[in-house]
Backbone bond lengths (Angstrom), bond angles and torsions (degrees), N, CA, C in turn:
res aa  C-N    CA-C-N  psi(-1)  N-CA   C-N-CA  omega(-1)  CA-C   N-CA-C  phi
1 X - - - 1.463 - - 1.518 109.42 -
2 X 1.073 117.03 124.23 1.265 125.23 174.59 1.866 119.01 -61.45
3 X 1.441 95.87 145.45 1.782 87.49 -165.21 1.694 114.05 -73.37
4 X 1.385 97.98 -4.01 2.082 103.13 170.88 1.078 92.32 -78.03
5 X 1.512 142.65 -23.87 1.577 124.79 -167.84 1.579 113.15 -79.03
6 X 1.417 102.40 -19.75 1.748 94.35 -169.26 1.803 92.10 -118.64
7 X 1.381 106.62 24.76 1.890 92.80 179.23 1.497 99.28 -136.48
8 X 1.802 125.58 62.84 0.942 107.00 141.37 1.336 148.05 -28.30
9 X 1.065 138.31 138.76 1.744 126.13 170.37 1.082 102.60 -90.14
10 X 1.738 97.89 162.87 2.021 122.48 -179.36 1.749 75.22 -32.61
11 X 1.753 109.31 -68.69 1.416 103.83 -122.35 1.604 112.27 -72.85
12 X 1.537 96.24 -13.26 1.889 104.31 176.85 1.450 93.73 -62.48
13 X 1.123 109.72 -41.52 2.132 103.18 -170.00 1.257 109.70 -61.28
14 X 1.597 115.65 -72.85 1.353 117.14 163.78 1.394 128.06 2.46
15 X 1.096 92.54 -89.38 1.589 103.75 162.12 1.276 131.27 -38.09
16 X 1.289 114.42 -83.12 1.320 107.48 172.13 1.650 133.83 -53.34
17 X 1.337 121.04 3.64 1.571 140.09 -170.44 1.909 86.02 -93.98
18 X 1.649 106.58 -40.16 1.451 98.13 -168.39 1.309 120.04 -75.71
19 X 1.540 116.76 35.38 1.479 128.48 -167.56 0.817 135.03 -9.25
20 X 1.720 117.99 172.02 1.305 99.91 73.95 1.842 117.76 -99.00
21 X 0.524 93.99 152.40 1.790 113.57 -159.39 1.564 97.55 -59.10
22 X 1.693 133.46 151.27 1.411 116.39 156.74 1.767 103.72 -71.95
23 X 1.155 140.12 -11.18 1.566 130.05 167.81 1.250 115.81 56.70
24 X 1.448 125.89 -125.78 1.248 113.52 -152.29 1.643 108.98 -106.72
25 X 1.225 116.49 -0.97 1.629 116.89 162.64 1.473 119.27 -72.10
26 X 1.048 118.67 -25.90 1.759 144.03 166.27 1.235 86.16 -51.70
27 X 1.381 108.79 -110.06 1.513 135.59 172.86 1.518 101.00 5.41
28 X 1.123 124.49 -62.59 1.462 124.37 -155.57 1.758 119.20 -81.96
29 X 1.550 83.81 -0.30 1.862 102.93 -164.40 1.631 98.10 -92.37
30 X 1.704 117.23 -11.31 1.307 90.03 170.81 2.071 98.57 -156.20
31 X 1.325 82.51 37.01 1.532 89.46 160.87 1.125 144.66 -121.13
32 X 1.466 126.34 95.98 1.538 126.05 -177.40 0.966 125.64 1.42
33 X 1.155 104.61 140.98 2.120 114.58 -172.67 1.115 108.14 -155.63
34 X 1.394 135.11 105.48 1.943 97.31 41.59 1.491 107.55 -87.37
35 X 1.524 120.43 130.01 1.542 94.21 173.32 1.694 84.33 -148.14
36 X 1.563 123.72 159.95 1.842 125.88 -165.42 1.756 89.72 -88.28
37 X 1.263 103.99 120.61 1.770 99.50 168.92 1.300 115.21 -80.76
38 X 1.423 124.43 -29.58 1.606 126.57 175.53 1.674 110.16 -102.92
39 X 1.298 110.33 149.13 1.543 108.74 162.66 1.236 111.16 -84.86
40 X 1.405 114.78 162.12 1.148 138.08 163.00 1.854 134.27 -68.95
41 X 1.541 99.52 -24.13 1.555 128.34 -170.63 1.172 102.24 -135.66
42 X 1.023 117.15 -164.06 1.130 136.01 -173.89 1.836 109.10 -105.52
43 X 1.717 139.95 112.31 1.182 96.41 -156.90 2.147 73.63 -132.36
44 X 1.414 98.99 -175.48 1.500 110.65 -160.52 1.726 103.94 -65.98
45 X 1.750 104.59 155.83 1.550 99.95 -166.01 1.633 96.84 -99.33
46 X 1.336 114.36 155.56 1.319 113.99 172.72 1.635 86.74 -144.36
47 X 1.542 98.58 164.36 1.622 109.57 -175.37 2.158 105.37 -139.43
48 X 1.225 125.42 122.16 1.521 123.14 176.90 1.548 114.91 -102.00
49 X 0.771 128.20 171.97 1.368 138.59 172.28 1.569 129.24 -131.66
50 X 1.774 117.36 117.86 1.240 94.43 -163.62 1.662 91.25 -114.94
51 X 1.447 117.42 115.26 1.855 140.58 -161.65 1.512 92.20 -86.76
52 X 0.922 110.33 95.68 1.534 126.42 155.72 1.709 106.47 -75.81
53 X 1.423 128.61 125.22 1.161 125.45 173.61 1.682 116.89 -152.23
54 X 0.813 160.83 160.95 1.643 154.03 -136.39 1.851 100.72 -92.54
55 X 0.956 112.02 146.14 1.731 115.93 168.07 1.470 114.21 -136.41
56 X 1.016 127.59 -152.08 1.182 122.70 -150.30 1.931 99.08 -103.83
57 X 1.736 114.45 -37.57 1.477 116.65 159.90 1.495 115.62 -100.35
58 X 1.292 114.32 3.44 1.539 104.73 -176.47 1.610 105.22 161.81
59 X 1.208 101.46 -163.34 1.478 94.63 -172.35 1.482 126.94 -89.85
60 X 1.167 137.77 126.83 1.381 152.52 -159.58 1.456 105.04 -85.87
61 X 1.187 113.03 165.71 1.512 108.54 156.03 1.942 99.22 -175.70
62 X 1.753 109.29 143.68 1.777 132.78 -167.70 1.279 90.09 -45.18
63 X 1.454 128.20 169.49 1.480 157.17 141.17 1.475 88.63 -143.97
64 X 1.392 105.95 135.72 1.792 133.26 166.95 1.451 110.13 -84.01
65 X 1.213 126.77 111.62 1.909 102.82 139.34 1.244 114.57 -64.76
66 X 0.902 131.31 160.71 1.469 146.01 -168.99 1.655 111.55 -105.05
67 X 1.099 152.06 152.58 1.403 154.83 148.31 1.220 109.84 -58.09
68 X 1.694 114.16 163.70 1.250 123.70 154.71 1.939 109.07 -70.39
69 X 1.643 102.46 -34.03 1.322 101.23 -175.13 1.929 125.28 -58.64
70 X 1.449 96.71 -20.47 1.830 97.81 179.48 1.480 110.73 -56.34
71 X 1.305 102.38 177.45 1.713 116.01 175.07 1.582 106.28 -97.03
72 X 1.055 122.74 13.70 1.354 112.57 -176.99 1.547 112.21 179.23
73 X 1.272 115.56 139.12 1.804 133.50 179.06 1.729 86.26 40.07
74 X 1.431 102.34 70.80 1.593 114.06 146.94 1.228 125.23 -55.41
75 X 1.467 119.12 122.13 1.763 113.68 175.09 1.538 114.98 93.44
76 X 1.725 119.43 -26.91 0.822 125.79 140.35 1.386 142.43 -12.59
77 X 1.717 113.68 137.15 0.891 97.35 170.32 1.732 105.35 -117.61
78 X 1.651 100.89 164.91 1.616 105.54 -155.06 1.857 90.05 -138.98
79 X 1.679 109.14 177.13 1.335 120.76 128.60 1.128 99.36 -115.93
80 X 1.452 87.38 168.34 1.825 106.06 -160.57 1.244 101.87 -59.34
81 X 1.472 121.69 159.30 1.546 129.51 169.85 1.364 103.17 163.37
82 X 1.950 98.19 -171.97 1.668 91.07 160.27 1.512 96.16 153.39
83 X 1.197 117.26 -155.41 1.478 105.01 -162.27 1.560 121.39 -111.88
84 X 1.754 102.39 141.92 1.194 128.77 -164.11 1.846 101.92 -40.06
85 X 1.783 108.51 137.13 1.398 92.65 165.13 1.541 104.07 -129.88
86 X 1.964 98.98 136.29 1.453 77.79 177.63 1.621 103.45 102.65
87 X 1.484 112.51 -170.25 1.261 135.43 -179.19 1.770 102.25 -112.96
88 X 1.311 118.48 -6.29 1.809 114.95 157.43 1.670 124.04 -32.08
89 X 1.397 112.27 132.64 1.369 140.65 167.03 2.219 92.21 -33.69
90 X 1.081 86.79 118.12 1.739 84.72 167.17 1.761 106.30 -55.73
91 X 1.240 98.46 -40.75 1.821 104.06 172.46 1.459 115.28 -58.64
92 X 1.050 125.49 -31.85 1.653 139.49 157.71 1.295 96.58 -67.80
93 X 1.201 162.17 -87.33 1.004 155.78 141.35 1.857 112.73 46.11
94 X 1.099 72.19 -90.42 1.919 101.68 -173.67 1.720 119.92 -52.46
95 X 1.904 87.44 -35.23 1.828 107.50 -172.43 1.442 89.38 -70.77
96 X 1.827 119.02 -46.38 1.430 113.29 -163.77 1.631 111.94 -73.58
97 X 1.100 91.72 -63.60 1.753 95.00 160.40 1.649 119.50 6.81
98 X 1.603 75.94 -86.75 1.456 101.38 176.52 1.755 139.36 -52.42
99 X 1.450 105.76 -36.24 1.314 137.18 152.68 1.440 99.86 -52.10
100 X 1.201 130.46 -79.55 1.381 132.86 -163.20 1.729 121.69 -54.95
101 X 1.417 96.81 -25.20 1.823 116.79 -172.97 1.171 97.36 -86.08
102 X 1.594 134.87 -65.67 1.199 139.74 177.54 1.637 137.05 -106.46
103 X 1.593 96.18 1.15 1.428 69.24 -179.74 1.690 109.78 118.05
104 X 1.259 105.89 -60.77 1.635 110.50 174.14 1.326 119.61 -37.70
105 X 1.446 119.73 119.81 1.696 104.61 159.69 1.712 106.36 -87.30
106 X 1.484 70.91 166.82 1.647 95.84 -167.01 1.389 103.51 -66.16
107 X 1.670 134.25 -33.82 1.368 133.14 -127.46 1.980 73.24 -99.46
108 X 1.245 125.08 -23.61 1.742 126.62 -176.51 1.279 104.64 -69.89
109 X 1.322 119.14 -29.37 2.065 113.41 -176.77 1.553 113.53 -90.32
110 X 1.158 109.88 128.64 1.428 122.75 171.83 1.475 112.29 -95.82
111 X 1.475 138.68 80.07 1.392 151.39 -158.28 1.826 92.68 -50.97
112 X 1.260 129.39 157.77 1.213 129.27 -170.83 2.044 95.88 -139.08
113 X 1.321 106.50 -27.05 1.162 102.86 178.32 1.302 116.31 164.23
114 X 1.604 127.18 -178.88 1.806 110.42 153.01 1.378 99.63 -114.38
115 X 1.336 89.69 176.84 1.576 117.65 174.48 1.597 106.57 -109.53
116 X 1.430 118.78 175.26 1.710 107.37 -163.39 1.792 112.89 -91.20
117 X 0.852 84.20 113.65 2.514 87.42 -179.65 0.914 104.64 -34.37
118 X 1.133 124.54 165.82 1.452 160.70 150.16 1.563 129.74 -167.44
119 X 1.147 88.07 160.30 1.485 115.01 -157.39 1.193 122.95 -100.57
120 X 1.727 127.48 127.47 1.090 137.71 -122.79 1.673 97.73 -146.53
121 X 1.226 108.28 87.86 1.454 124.35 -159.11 1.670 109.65 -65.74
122 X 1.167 113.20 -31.62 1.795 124.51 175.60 1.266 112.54 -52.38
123 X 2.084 118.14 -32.01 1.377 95.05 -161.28 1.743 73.55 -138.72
124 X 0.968 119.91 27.29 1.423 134.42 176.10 1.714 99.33 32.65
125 X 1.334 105.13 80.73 1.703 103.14 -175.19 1.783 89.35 -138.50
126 X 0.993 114.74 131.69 1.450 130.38 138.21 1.651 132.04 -53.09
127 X 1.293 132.19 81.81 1.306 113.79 -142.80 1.681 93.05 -126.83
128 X 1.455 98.38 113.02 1.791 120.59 173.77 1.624 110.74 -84.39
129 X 1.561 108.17 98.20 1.606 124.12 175.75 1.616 112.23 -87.74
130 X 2.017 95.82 119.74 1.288 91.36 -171.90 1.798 100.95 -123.18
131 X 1.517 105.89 167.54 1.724 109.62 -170.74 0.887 96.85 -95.42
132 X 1.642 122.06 148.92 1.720 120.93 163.94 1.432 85.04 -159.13
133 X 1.508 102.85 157.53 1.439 123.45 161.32 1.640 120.81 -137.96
134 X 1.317 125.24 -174.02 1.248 143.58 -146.95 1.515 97.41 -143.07
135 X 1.056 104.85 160.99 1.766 110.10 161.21 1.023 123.46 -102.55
136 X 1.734 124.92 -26.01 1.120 138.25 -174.66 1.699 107.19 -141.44
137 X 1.449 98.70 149.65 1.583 105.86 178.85 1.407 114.62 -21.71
138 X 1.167 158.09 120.51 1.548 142.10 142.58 2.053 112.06 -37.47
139 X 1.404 107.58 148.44 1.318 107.91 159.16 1.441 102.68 -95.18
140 X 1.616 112.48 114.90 1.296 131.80 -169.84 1.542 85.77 -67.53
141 X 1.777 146.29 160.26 0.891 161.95 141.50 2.051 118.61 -134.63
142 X 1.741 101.04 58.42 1.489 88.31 -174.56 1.453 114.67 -49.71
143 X 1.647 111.82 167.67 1.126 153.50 116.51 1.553 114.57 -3.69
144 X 1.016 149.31 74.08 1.687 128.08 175.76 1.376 110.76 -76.95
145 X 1.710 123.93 15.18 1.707 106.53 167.02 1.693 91.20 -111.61
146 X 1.071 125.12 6.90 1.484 104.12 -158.20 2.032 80.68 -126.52
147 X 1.473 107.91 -58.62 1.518 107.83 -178.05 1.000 140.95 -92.96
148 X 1.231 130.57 102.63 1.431 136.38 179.59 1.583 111.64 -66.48
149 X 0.905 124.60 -50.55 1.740 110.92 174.07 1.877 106.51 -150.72
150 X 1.185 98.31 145.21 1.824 93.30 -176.63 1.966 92.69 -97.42
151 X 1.564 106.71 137.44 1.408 92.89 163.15 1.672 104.33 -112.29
152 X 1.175 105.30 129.68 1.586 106.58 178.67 1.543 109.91 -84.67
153 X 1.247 127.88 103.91 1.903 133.57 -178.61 0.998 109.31 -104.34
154 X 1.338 115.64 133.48 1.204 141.75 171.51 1.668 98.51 -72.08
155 X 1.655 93.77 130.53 1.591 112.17 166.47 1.584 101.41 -40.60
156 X 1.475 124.54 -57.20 1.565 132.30 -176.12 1.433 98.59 -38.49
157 X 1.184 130.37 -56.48 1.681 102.20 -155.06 1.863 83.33 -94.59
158 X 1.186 144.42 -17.52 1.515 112.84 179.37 1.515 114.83 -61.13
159 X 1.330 114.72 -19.31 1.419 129.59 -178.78 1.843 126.34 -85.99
160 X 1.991 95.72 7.15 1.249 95.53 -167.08 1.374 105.87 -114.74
161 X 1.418 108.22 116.77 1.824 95.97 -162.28 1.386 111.64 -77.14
162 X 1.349 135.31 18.10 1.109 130.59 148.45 1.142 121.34 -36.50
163 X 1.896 113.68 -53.07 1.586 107.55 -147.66 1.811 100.61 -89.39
164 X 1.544 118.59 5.79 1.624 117.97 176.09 1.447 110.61 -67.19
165 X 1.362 134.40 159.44 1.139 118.06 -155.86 1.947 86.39 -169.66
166 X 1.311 124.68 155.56 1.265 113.02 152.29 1.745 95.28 -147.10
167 X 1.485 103.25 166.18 1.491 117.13 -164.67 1.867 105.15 -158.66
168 X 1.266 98.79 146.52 1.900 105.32 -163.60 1.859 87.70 -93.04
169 X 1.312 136.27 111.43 1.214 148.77 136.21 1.260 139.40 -20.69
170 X 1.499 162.77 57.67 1.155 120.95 172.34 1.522 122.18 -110.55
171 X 1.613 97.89 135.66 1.688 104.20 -142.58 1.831 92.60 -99.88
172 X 1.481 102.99 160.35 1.384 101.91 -167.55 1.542 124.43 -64.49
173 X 1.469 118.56 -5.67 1.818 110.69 170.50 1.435 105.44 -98.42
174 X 1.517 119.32 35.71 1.102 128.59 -179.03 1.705 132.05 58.62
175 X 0.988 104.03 32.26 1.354 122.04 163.25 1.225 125.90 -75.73
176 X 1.460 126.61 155.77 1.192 118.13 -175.20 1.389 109.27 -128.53
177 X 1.557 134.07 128.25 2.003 99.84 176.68 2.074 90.44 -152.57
178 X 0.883 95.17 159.13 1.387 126.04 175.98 1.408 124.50 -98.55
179 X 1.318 116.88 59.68 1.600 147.12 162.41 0.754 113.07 -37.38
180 X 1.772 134.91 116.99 1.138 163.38 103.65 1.651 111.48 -32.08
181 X 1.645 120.36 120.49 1.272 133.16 -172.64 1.269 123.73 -150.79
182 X 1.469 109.48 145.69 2.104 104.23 177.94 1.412 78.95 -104.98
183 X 1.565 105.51 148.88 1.205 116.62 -179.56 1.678 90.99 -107.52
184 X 1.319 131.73 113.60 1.778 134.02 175.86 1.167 111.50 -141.20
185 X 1.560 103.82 139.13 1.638 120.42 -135.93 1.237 116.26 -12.16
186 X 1.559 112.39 84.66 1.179 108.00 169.32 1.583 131.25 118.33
187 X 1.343 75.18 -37.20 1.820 103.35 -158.58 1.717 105.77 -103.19
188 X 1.289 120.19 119.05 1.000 129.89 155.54 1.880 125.26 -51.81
189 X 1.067 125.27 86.98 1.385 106.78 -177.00 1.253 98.30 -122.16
190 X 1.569 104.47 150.21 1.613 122.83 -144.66 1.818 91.18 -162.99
191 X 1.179 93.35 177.85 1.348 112.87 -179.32 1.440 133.64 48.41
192 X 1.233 145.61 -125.53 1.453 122.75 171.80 1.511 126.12 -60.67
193 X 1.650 106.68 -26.32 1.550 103.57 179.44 1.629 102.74 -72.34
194 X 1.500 135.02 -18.93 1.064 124.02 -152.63 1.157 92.92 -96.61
195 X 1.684 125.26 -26.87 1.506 127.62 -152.16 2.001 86.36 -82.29
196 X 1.454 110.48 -39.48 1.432 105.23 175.63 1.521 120.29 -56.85
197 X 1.282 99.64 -52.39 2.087 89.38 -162.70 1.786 87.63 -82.08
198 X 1.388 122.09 10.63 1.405 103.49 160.15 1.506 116.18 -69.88
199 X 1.077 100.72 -57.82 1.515 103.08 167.57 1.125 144.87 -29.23
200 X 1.585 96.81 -64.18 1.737 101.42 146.23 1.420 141.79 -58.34
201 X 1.228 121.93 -12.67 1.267 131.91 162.23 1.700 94.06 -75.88
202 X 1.672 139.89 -68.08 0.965 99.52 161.48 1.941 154.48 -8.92
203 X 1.487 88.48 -66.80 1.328 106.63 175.48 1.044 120.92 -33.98
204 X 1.842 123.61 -72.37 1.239 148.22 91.39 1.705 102.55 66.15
205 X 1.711 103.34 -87.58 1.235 126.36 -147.60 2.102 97.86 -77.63
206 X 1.706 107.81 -14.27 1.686 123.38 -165.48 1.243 74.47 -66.90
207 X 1.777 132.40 -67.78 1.371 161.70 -135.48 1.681 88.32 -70.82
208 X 1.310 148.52 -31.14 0.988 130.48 -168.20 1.601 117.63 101.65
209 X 1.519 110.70 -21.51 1.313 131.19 -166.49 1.758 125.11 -79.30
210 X 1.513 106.08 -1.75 1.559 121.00 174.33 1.534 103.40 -148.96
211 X 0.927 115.51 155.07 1.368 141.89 163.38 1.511 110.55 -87.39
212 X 1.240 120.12 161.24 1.408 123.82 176.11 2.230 92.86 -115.16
């Protein structure tokens, strides 16, 4: 892969974040089914952050394991985020989030845009995914109740359709679903984080920067 393929600029993101969005055909390219994409009510807001920051071939960006100790998708894997407190900016949200999971201050991210929400019927959250980057590495400082290990990924392998994968489920309250997954180092990640950096690999692909 060529090193223009994995080094968008702020301003290529920027831009292209100010859509129109790939939305819900994205979305659907790597999210379990059967699963409800809209709520019905009104359900609680949460906000993530996906930290684009420089690496050694291009630009990197966090994935969380999750604890047994969280309130929700234990063991999991995530980008940082989590839920709105208060009457706070979902963009406040995401900066604090993020601050609180790893360590990052907020005043180091330059937000580039969001990508389109969705809704995540398990923990009934509405969850608004936004882009930001860094100029320089962050000093990661997890969380030890919330993070079990940070994996730092290179834009290069989210962009390598090798690591997509899908697999038939059946989960223990007897459900059944048909999972769409990036398999990264190791780690199976699926479900809303996957349905997000699907998107962005979309995004991504407007930019010239992935192949399908």
């Amino acid at each position: 892969m060529k090193q223009r393929d994995i080094w968008p600029t702020p301003e290529d993101l920027h831009r292209a974040l100010q859509g129109p969005l790939p939305g819900r055909a994205a979305q659907l390219w790597m999210a379990p089914q059967p699963r409800p994409m809209d709520a019905d009510h009104q359900p609680q807001m949460a906000a993530v952050l996906l930290l684009l920051y420089p690496g050694e071939t291009g630009w990197c960006f966090p994935l969380t394991v999750r604890t047994q100790a969280v309130a929700n998708h234990q063991g999991q894997v995530s980008l940082p985020g989590g839920a709105r407190h208060g009457r706070e900016s979902l963009k406040r949200t995401a900066l604090r989030e993020t601050a609180e999971e790893l360590g990052v201050s907020a005043q180091d991210v330059e937000i580039l845009g969001q990508l389109t929400p969705l809704y995540v019927a398990v923990s009934d959250f509405q969850i608004f995914p936004f882009v930001g980057c860094m100029p320089v590495r962050p000093d990661f400082r997890p969380s030890a109740d919330e993070v079990a290990q940070v994996l730092e990924t290179p834009l290069e392998m989210l962009l390598d359709e090798r690591i997509r994968f899908e697999e038939d489920w059946d989960l223990p309250d007897g459900r059944h679903l048909h999972v769409p997954y990036f398999l990264i180092q190791g780690h199976k990640v699926w479900g809303a984080t996957a349905v997000i950096l699907g998107e962005f690999v979309w995004l991504l692909r407007r930019l010239g920067l992935a192949t399908k």
